[in-house]
C-alpha positions as CSV (number, residue, x, y, z in Angstrom):
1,X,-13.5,3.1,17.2
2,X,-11.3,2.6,14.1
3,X,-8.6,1.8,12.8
4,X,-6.4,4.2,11.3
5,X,-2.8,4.2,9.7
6,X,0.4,4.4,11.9
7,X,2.1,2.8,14.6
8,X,0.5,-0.7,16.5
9,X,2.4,-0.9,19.8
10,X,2.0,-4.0,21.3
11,X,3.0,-4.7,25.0
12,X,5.2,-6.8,26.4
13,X,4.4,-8.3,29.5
14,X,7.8,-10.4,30.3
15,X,9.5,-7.3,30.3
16,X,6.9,-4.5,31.9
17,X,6.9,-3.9,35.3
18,X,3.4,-4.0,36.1
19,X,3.3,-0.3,38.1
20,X,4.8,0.8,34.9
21,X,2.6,-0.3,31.9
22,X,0.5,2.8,31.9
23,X,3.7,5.3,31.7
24,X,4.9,3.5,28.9
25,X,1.7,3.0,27.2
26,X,1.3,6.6,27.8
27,X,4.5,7.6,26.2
28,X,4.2,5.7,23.4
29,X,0.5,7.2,22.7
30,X,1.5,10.6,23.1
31,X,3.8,10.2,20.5
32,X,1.1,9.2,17.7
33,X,0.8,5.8,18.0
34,X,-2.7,4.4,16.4
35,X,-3.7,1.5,17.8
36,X,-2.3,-0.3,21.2
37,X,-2.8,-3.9,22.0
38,X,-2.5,-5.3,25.5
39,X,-0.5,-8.5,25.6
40,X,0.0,-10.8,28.7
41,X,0.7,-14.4,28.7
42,X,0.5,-14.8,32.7
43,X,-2.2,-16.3,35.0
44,X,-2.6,-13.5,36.7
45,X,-6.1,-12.5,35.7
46,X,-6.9,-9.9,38.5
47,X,-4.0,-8.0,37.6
48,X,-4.7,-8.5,33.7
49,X,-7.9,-7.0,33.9
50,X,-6.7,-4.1,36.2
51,X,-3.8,-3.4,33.6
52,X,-6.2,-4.0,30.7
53,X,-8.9,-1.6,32.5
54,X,-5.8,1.4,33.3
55,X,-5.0,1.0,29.8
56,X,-8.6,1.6,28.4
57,X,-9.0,4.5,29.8
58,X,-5.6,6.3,28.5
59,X,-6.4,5.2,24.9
60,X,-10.0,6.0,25.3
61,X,-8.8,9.8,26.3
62,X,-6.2,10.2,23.5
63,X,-9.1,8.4,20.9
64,X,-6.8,5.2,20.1
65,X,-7.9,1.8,20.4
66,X,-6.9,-0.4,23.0
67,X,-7.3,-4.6,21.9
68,X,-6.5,-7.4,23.6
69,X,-4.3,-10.1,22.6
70,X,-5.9,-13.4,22.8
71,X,-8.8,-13.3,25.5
72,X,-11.8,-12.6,24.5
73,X,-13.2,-12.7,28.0
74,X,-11.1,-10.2,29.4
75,X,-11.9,-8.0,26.4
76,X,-15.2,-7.8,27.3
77,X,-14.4,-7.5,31.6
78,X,-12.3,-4.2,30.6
79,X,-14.6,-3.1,28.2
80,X,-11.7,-3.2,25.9
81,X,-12.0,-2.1,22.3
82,X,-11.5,-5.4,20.4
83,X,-9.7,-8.5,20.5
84,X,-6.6,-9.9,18.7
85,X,-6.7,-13.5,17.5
86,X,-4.5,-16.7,16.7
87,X,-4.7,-19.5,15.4
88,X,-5.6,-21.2,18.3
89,X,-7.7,-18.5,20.4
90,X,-11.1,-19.0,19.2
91,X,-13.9,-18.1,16.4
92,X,-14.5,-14.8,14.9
93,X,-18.2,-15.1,15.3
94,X,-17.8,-16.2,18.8
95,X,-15.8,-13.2,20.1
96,X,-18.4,-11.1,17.7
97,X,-21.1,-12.5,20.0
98,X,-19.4,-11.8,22.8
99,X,-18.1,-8.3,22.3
100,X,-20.2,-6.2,20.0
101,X,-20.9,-5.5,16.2
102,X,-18.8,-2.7,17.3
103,X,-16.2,-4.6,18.3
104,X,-12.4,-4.5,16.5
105,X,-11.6,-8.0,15.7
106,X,-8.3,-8.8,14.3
107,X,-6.6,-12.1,12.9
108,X,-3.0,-13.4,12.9
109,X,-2.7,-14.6,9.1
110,X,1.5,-15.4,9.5
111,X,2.1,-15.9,5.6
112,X,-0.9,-17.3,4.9
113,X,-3.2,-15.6,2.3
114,X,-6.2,-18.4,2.6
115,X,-6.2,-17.4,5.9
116,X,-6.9,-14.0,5.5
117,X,-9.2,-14.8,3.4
118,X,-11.0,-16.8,5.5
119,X,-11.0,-14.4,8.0
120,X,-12.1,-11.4,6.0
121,X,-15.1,-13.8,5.0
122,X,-15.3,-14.3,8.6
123,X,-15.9,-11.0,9.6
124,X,-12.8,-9.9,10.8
125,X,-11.7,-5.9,10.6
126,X,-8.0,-6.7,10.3
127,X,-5.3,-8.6,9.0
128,X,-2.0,-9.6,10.3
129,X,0.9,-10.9,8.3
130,X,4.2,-12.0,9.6
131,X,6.7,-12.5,10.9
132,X,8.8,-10.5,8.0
133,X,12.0,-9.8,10.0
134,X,13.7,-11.9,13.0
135,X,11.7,-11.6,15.8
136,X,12.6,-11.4,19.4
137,X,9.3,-12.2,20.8
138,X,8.6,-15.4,18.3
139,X,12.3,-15.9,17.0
140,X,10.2,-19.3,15.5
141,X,7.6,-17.8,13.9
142,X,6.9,-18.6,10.2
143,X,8.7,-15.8,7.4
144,X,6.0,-13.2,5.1
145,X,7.4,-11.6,2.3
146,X,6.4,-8.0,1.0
147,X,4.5,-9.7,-1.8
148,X,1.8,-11.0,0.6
149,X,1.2,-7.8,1.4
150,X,0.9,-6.8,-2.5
151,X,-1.3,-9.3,-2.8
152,X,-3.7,-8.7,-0.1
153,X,-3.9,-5.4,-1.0
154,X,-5.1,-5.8,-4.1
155,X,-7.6,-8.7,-2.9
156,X,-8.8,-8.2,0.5
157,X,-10.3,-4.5,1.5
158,X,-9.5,-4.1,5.3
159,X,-6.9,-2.5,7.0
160,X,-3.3,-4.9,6.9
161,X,-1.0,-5.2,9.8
162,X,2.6,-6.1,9.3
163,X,4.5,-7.6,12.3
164,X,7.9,-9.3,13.1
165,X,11.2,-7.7,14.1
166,X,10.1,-4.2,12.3
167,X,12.8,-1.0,12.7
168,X,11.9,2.9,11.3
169,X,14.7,1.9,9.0
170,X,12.8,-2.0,7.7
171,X,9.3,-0.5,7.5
172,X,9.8,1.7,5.1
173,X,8.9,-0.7,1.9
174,X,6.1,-2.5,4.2
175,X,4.4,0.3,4.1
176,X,5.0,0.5,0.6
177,X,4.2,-3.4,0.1
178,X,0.2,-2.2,1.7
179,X,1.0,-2.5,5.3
180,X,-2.0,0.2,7.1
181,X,-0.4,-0.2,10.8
182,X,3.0,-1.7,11.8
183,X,3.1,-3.8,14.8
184,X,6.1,-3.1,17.2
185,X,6.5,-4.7,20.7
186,X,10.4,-4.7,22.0
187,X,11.2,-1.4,19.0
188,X,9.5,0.4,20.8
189,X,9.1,-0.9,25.1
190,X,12.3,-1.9,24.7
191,X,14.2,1.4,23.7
192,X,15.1,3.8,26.3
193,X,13.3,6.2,25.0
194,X,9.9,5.2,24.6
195,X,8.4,8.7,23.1
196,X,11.4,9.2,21.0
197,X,11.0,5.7,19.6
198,X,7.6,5.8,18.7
199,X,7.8,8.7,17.4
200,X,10.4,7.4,14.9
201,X,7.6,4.8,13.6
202,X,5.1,7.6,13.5
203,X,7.4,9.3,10.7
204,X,7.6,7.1,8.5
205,X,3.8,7.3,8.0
206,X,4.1,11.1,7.0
């Protein structure tokens, strides 16, 4: 399963109630978003896999694919799509091993565009950039411009993910810049409207 353009919700697991992941997630698909990526710091790893496993099969029945953030291993337990990966979560040709030539692997490149390179060479299928606003969930995190995005764009031919403190009324000109998917964790599981906030995202994809 692909990528396409549109909204990346990513979850939030310090602020989901477990018994309520799958409503949300639900929500926010119905609404159009693209791509959902399950993301869970905790040791809990029979309830990570049950939460990864409830959320497979909701984007598996609305054709969106569902990638976990981090953990390869639990990827492949809940027969997720794909895996997300950092700088310090392993090898590209390791989780390709271990997951599939079908597999969607995707890279955190912050504002690094050797990085993305590298990964690209690697074999990944995405790129992320960022963080280009303040960010709630990494307030620390290293600043991307626009430009980066420009620049991969014109250099790198895989789908581009922009993340970090993104708003419908920011992610207008990332979009513009060559960002494919924008990646939204508290913008959209933190309003109180979860449908009505994706939704909002979705738009500005139109």
């Amino acid at each position: 399963m692909g990528l396409r353009h549109g909204l990346y919700v990513i979850t939030d697991g310090a602020s989901t109630h477990s018994g309520q992941l799958s409503e949300r997630v639900a929500r926010a698909v119905a609404a159009g978003a693209a791509a959902v990526q399950y993301r869970d710091k905790s040791a809990d790893a029979g309830r990570r896999l049950q939460e990864a496993r409830a959320l497979v099969e909701i984007c598996r029945a609305a054709g969106v694919p569902l990638i976990v953030n981090d953990d390869v291993e639990l990827a492949a337990q809940a027969e997720a799509d794909g895996v997300h990966l950092g700088r310090d979560d392993g090898d590209i040709g390791q989780a390709r091993r271990r997951l599939g030539r079908g597999a969607l692997i995707g890279v955190s490149c912050y504002n690094e565009l050797e990085r993305a390179r590298h990964g690209a060479a690697a074999g990944a299928d995405y790129l992320a950039f960022g963080r280009f606003f303040p960010s709630a969930t990494k307030p620390d995190a290293v600043q991307a411009n626009p430009e980066l995005l420009s620049t991969a764009r014109r250099t790198l031919a895989l789908p581009l993910v922009a993340i970090g403190g993104i708003t419908p009324e920011n992610g207008g000109p990332l979009i513009a810049a060559g960002a494919d998917l924008l990646a939204v964790i508290h913008g959209v599981f933190g309003a109180p409207d979860i449908g009505a906030a994706a939704a909002a995202y979705v738009r500005l994809f139109d």
